[in-house]
C-alpha positions in Angstrom: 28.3 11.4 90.6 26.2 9.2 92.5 28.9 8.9 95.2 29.7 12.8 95.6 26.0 13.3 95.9 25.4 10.3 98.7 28.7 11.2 100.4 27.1 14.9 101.1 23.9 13.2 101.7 25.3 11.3 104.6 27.8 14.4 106.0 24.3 16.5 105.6 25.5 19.3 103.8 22.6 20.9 103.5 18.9 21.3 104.0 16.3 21.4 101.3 13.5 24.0 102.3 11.3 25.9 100.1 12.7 29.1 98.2 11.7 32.6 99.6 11.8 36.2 97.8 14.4 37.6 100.5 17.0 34.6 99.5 19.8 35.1 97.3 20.2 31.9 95.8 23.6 30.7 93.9 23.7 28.2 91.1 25.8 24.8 91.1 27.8 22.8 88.8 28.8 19.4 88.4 32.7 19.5 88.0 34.9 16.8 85.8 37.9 14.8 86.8 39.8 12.3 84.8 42.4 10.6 87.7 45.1 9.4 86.2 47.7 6.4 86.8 51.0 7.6 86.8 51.8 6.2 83.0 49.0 7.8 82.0 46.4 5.3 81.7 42.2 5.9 83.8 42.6 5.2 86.8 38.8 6.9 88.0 36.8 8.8 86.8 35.7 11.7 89.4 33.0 14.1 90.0 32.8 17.4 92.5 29.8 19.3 93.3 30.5 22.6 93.7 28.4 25.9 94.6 29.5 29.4 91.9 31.4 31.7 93.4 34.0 29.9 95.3 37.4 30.9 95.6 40.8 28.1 96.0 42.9 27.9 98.3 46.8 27.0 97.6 48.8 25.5 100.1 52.7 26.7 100.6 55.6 24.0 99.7 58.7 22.5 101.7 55.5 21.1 104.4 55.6 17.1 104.9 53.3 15.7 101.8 50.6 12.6 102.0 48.5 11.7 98.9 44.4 11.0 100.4 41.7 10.2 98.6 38.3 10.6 99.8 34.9 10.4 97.9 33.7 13.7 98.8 34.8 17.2 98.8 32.8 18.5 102.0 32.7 21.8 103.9 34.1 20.8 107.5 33.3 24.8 108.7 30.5 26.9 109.8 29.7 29.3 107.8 28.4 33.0 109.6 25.9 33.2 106.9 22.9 31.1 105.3 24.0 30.4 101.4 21.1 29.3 99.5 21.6 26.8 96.5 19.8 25.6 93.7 19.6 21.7 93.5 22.2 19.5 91.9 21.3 19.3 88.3 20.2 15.5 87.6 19.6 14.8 91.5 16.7 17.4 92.0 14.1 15.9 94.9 10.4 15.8 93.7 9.4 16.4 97.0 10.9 19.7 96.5 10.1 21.0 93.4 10.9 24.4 91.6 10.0 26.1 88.3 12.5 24.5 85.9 13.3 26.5 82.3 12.9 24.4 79.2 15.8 23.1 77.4 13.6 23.6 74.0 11.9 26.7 74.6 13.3 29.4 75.8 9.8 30.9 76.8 8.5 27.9 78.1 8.5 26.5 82.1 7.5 23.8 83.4 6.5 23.3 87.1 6.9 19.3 88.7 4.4 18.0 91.5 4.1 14.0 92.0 2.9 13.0 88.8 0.9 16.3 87.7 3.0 19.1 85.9 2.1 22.6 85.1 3.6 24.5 81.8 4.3 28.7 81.7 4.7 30.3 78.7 5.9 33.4 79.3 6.3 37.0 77.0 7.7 39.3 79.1 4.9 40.0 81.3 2.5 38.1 79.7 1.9 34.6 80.9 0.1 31.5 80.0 -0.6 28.7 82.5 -1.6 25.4 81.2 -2.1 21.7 82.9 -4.3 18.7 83.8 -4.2 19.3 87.2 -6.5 22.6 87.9 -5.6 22.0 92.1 -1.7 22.3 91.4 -2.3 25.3 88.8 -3.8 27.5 91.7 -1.4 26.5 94.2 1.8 27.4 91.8 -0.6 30.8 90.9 -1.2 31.6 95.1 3.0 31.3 95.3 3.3 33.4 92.3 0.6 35.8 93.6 2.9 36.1 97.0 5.9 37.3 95.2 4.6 38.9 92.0 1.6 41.3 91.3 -0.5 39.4 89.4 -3.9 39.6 88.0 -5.4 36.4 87.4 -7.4 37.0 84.0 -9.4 33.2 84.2 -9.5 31.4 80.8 -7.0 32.9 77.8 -9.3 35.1 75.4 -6.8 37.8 73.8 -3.1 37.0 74.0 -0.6 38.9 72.5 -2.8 39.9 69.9 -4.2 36.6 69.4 -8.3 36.5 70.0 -9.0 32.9 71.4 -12.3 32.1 70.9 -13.9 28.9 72.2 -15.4 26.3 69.2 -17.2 23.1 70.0 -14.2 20.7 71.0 -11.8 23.2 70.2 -10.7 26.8 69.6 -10.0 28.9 66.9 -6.5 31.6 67.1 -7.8 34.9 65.2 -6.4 38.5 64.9 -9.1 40.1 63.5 -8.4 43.1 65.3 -5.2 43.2 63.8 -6.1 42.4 60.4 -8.3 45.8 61.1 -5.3 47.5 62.3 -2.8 46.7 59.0 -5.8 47.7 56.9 -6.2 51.1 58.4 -2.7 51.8 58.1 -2.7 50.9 54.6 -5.6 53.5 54.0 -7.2 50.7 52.8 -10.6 50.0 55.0 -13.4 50.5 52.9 -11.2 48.5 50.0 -13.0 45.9 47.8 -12.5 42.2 48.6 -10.9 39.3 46.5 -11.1 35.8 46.5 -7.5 34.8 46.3 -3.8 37.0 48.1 -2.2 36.1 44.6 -2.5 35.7 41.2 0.3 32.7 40.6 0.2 33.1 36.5 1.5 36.7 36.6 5.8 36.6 37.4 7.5 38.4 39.7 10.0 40.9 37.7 11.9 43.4 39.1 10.1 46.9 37.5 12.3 50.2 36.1 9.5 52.5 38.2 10.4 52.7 42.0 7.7 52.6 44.9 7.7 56.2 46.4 7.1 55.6 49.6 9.5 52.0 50.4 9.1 52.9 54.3 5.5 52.3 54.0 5.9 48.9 52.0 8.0 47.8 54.6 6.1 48.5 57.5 2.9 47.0 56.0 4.8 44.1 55.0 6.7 43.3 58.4 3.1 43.6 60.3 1.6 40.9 57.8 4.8 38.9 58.8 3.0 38.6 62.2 -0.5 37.8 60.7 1.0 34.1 59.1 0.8 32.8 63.1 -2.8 32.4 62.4 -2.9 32.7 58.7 -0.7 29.8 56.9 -2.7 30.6 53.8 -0.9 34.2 53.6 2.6 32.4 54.0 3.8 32.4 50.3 2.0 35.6 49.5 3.7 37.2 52.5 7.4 35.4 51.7 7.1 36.5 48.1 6.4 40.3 49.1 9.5 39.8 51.6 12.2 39.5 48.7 11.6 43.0 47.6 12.2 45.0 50.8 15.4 47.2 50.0 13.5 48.4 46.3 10.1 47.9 46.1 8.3 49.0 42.6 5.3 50.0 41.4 4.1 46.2 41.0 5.3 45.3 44.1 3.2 48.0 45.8 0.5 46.7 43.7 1.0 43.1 44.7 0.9 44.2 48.3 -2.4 45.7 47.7 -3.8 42.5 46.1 -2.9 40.6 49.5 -4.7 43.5 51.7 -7.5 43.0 49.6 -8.0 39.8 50.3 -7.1 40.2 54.0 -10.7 42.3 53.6 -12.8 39.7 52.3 -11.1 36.9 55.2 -11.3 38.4 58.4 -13.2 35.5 60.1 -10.4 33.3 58.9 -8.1 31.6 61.4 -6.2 28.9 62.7 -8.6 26.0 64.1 -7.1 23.9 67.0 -9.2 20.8 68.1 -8.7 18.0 70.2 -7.7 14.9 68.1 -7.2 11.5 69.1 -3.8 11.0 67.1 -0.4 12.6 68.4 1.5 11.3 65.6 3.8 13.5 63.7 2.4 14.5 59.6 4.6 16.6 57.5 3.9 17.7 53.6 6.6 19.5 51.6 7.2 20.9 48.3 9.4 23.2 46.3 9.3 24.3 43.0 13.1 24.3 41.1 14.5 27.7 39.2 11.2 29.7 39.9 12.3 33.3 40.0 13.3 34.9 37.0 16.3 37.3 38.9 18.3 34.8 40.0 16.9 31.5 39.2 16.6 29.8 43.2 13.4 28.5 44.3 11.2 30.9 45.1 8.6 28.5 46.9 10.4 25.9 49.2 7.7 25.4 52.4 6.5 22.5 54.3 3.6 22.0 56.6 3.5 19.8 60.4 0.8 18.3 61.2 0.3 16.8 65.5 -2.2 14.6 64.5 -5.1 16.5 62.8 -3.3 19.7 64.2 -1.7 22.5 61.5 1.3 23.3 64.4 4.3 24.4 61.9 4.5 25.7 58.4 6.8 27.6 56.5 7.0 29.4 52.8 10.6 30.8 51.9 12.9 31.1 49.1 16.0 28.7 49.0 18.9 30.1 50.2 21.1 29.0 47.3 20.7 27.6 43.7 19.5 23.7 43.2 20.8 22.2 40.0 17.5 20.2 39.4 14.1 19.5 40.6 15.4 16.9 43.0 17.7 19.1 44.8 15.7 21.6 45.2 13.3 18.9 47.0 16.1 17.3 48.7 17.1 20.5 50.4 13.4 21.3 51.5 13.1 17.7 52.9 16.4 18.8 54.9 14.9 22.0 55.8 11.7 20.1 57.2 13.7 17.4 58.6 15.3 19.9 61.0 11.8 21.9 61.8 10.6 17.8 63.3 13.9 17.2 65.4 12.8 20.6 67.0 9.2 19.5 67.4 10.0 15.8 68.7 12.4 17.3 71.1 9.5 19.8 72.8 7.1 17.3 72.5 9.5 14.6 74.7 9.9 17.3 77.2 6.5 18.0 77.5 5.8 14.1 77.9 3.4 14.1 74.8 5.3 12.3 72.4 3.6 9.0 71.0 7.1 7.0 70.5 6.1 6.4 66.5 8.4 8.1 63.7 7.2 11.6 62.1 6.0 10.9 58.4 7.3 13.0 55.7 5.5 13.2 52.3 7.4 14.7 49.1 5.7 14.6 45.9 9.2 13.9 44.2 10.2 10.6 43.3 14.2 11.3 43.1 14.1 13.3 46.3 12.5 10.2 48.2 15.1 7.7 46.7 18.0 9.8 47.9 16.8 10.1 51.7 16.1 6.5 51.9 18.8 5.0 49.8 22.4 5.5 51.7 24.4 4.8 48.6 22.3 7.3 46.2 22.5 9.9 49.5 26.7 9.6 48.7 26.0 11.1 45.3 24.7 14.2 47.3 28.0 15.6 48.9 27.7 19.0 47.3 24.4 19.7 48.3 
């Protein structure tokens, strides 16, 4: 690769100049070549650059043949039109940067100048713009403003739904509005407040007596889905109202009331975000074995990641098949968490804000822990 890319250098195959809204530019790919020796065995490895959209050209036979070699595969014509490419991928120059799309996220952007960077998160029109640098954000948001209609709307306050409101050294994500909004379509404003979403000593059982109205269970059920982004504490009250969706009862519908309930009584609660001066990785996880009473799974597998004093991921589900004890069903969470922190570690390398040390993971159960440290207990573990 390094060759093919200094080999066009030096023929100057192109000119790097900064991108415009009139151009039409093409992507480019790296293509693969294994040469090989005549027995078969490497003789080089190769690499082409080549711009998409290309078309090959065959020659004819019975013509005198000579076998070349050369380093690069160069355009030797003028072209009657400007073609405008994006940069090779792994040989990009700083000095000419471009918005680049996350390999993690695919809502998330990230902008390179020097040694400053700027991050987008983008929801369809909506757009969040974060970075140390303040000078570099408002030259990327004067180019954006020259291409796209945009309204600068200064520091984030309501996004997506999301109130943003400023606390000491931090801020606090809240959706009171929405919280008023699910209530209102439940019919359930002027409701009394309770203290706790569930009661945990009353079971779950499917009932005889069918919910008359199962399109209104489900739409007041799918909006609280989007309240646990700023709610964690309405996760397993909100995953356990999830497993009756096709038939809801009578006690469902009753359960679902409980939660609104004490929605009422919470609606200054939120998620709390401060600055903290730890960026290590924290994660809690637990899961209860043969919980439900239909089919006998785990009804409460969740887990909790913490970026340093940071609540960032969390999750309350029901296990997707049947664990034959208590340290199965903890094993499989610890999997299920294990997979959440790759994902985490990955964003936070590409955002440059990973502190190098190992994430933690806590279980409460001793047999889990054995098996996913000890590699000759793990080879017990084939069928889960």
């Amino acid at each position: 690769m390094d060759q093919e890319f200094n080999a066009l250098l030096h023929n100057i195959t192109w000119q790097l100049i900064p991108t415009k809204p009139h151009m039409n530019i093409i992507g480019c790919k790296w293509v693969y070549r294994t040469k090989r020796k005549a027995d078969g065995s490497v003789e080089c490895y190769k690499a082409r650059l080549v711009a998409k959209g290309f078309n090959q050209v065959a020659v004819s036979n019975n013509w005198t043949l000579r076998q070349l070699d050369v380093h690069n595969a160069f355009l030797n014509g003028h072209l009657s039109e400007t073609v405008y490419m994006k940069q090779p991928p792994g040989y990009e120059d700083p000095a000419h940067p471009g918005v680049l799309a996350s390999k993690t996220d695919v809502s998330l952007f990230h902008y390179t100048a020097g040694t400053s960077r700027v991050f987008l998160l983008v929801y369809v029109d909506d757009i969040i713009m974060m970075g140390k640098d303040s000078s570099l954000i408002n030259t990327l948001l004067q180019r954006l403003s020259t291409t796209f209609k945009i309204r600068d709307l200064g520091t984030p306050s309501f996004f997506l739904g999301i109130e943003i409101v400023k606390v000491g050294t931090g801020i606090l994500l809240s959706q009171r509005r929405y919280m008023k909004d699910i209530l209102a379509l439940a019919g359930m404003t002027d409701c009394k407040p309770l203290a706790t979403p569930v009661a945990v000593t009353q079971p779950v059982t499917p009932s005889a007596q069918p919910f008359d109205n199962p399109t209104q269970y489900r739409r007041i059920v799918g909006a609280l889905q989007y309240l646990t982004i700023t709610r964690p504490d309405l996760s397993y009250a909100v995953s356990r109202l999830c497993q009756f969706m096709h038939t809801p009862t009578e006690d469902h519908w009753a359960l679902l009331k409980r939660v609104l309930r004490y929605v009422k009584g919470t609606q200054d609660h939120g998620l709390r975000l401060s600055a903290s001066s730890s960026s290590d990785i924290h994660v809690f996880s637990d899961s209860d074995w043969a919980g439900c009473p239909v089919d006998r799974k785990s009804p409460t597998s969740g887990y909790a990641v913490f970026l340093g004093t940071n609540l960032i991921s969390w999750l309350s589900c029901k296990q997707r098949t049947m664990a034959r004890s208590s340290t199965e069903a903890e094993y499989k969470g610890l999997a299920d968490v294990a997979a959440e922190v790759t994902w985490v570690i990955s964003l936070l390398r590409e955002l440059g804000l990973h502190s190098g040390n190992p994430a933690t993971l806590r279980c409460d159960n001793l047999g889990a822990t054995y098996l996913a440290s000890n590699p000759v207990i793990h080879a017990r573990t084939k069928h889960v």
